[in-house]
VOPAGU-2260 file (C-alpha; in pm, 1 decimal, decimal comma):
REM VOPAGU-2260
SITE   aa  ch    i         X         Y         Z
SITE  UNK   A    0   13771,2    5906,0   12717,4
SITE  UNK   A    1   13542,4    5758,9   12487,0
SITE  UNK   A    2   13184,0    5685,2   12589,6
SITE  UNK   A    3   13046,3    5315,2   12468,5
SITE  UNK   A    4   12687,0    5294,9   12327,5
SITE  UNK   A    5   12626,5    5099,4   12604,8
SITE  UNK   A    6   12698,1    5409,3   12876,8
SITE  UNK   A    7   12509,6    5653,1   12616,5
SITE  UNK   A    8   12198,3    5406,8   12609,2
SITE  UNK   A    9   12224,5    5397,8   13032,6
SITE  UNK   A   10   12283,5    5787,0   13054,0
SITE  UNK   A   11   11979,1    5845,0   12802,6
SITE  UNK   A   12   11737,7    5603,3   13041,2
SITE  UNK   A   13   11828,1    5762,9   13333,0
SITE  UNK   A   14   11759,8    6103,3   13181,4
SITE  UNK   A   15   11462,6    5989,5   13073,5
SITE  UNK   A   16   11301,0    5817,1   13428,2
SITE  UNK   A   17   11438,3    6117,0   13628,3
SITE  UNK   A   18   11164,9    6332,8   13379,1
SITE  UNK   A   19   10903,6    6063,8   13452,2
SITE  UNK   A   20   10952,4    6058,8   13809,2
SITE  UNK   A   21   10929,2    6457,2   13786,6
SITE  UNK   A   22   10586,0    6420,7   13621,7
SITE  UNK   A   23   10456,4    6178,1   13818,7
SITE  UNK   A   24   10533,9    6430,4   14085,1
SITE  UNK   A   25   10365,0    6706,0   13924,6
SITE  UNK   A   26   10075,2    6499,8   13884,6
SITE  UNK   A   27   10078,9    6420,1   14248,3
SITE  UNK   A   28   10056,3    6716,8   14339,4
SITE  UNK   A   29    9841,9    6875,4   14080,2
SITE  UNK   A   30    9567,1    6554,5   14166,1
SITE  UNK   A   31    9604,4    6601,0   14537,7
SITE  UNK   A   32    9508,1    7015,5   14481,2
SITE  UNK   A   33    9220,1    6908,4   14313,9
SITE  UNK   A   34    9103,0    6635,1   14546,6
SITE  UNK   A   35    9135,5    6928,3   14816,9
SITE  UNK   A   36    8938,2    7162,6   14670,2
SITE  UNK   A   37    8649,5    6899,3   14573,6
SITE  UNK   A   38    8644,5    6781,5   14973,3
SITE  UNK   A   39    8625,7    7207,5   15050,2
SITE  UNK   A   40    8325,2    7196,4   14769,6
SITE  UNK   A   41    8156,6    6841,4   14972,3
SITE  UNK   A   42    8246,2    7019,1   15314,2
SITE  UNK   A   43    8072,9    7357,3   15202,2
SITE  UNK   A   44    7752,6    7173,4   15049,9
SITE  UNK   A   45    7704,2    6972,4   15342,5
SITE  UNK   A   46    7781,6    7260,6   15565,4
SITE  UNK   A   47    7521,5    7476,9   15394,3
SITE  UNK   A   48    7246,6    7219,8   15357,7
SITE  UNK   A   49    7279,2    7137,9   15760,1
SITE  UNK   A   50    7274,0    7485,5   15824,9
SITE  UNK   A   51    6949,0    7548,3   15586,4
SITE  UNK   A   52    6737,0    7239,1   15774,3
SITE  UNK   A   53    6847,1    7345,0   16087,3
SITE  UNK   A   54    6712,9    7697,8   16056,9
SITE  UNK   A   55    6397,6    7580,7   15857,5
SITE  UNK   A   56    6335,2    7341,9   16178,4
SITE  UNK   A   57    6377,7    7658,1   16392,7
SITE  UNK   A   58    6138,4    7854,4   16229,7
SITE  UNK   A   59    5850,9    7596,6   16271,1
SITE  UNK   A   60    5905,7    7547,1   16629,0
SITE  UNK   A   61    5892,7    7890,6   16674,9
């Protein structure tokens, strides 16, 4: 069986979107690891700020 240029053009297209599809899930994932760990960086600033004016604002009621 002989493949048309057609067929080889269609195979070639599919190849290639399949390998996009696999790096846009890659990126997906890579983007979604980094928005993670900058929300864990906001979450422990905000965290240790609170936790620095609340004790300040203990020790001068004390």
């Amino acid at each position: 069986m002989r493949l048309q240029t057609i067929q080889i053009i269609a195979g070639l297209s599919a190849a290639v979107a399949f390998c996009l599809a696999f790096m846009a899930t890659g990126i997906l994932i890579v983007s979604t690891l980094f928005m993670a760990l900058g929300l864990a960086a906001v979450a422990w600033l905000a965290w240790s700020l609170i936790r620095q004016v609340r004790s300040r604002s203990r020790n001068r009621v004390a």
